[in-house]
N, C-alpha and C positions, 0 to 999 in steps of 0.2 A: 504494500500500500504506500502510495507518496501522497502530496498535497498541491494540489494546483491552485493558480490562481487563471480568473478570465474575467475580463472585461465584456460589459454591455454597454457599451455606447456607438452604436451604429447609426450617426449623424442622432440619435435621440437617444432613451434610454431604456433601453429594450429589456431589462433585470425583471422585471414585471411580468414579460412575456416568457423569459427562461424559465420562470416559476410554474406560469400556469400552466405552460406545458410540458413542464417536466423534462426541460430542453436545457442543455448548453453546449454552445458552440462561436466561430467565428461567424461575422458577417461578409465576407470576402469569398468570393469564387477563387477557385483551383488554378488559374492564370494570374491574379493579382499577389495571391500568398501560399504558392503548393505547401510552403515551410507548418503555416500552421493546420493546413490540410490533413499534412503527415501527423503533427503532433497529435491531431482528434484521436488518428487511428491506433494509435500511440497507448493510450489510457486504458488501463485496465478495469473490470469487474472490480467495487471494491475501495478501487482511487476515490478519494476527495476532493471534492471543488466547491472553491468560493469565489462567488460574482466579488471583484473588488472594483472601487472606484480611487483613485489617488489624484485630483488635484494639485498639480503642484503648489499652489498656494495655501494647502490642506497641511499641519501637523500631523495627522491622522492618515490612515489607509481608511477606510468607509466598506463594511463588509456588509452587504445586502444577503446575503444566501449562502448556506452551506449543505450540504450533500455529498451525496457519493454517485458513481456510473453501479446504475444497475444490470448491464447487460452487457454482453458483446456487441452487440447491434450499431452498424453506423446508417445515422438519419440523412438522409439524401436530398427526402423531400418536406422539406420545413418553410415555412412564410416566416421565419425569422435568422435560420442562420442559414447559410450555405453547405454547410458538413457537421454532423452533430452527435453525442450522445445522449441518451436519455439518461436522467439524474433524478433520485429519490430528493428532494429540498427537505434539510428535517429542520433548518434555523429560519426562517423568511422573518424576522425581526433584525431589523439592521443595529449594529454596533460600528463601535470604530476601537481601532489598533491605533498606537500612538505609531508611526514612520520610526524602526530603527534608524540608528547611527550605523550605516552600513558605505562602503567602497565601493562596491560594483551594485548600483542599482538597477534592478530591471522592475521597478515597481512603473514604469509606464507602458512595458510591453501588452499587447493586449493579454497573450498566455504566458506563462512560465513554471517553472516546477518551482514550487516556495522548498527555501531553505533553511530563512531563516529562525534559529530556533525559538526564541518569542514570539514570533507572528503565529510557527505552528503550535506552539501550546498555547497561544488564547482560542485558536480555531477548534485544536480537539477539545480545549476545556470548554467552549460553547455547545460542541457538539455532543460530547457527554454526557452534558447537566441538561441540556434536552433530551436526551434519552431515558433520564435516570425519571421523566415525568409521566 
């Protein structure tokens, strides 16, 4: 199991729509971004994903959603992302992470494998404490 992070903002903000359907994924076709194409195909049964939003003028990372990939299955045919898996949402109450003091940031790429170890123990610690309900 890893932890990912994705972004919803495809010219608006699509977190809303990832939830209700159980969706996440990029918004970019297979000619614009093969790179995060591959990454979908990439995620396992199991992996963790959180919609993040990071404003650069934000202190904060802004986590809108947590969940995990329910299935092997890659979504083709979505009116919200281009390539996708289906994800169980078990947080849809947003929080925020305070922005580590970190050297190589990739808190603006749309996807990436979270490393770092605070960001991923406030995430399983959210994710958790919703399950312990």
């Amino acid at each position: 199991m890893a932890i990912y992070a994705i972004g919803a903002y495809y010219d608006e903000d699509v977190s809303v729509k990832f939830i209700s359907q159980a969706i996440a994924g990029p918004g970019w076709g297979v000619e614009k971004a093969p790179e995060l194409h591959q990454f979908v195909r990439s995620l396992k049964v199991g992996d963790v994903v959180y919609i993040k939003s990071v404003p650069p003028s934000s202190p904060d990372i802004i986590v809108k959603g947590v969940g995990f990939v329910v299935d092997d299955e890659i979504v083709l045919d979505s009116s919200v992302v281009s390539i996708g898996r289906n994800i169980k949402w078990l947080v849809v109450k947003h929080f925020r992470i305070p922005k580590p003091a970190e050297k190589n940031n990739v808190r603006l790429n749309t996807m990436y494998e979270e490393f770092h170890p605070l960001v991923q123990s406030e995430i399983l610690k959210k994710l958790f404490n919703n399950c312990d309900k």
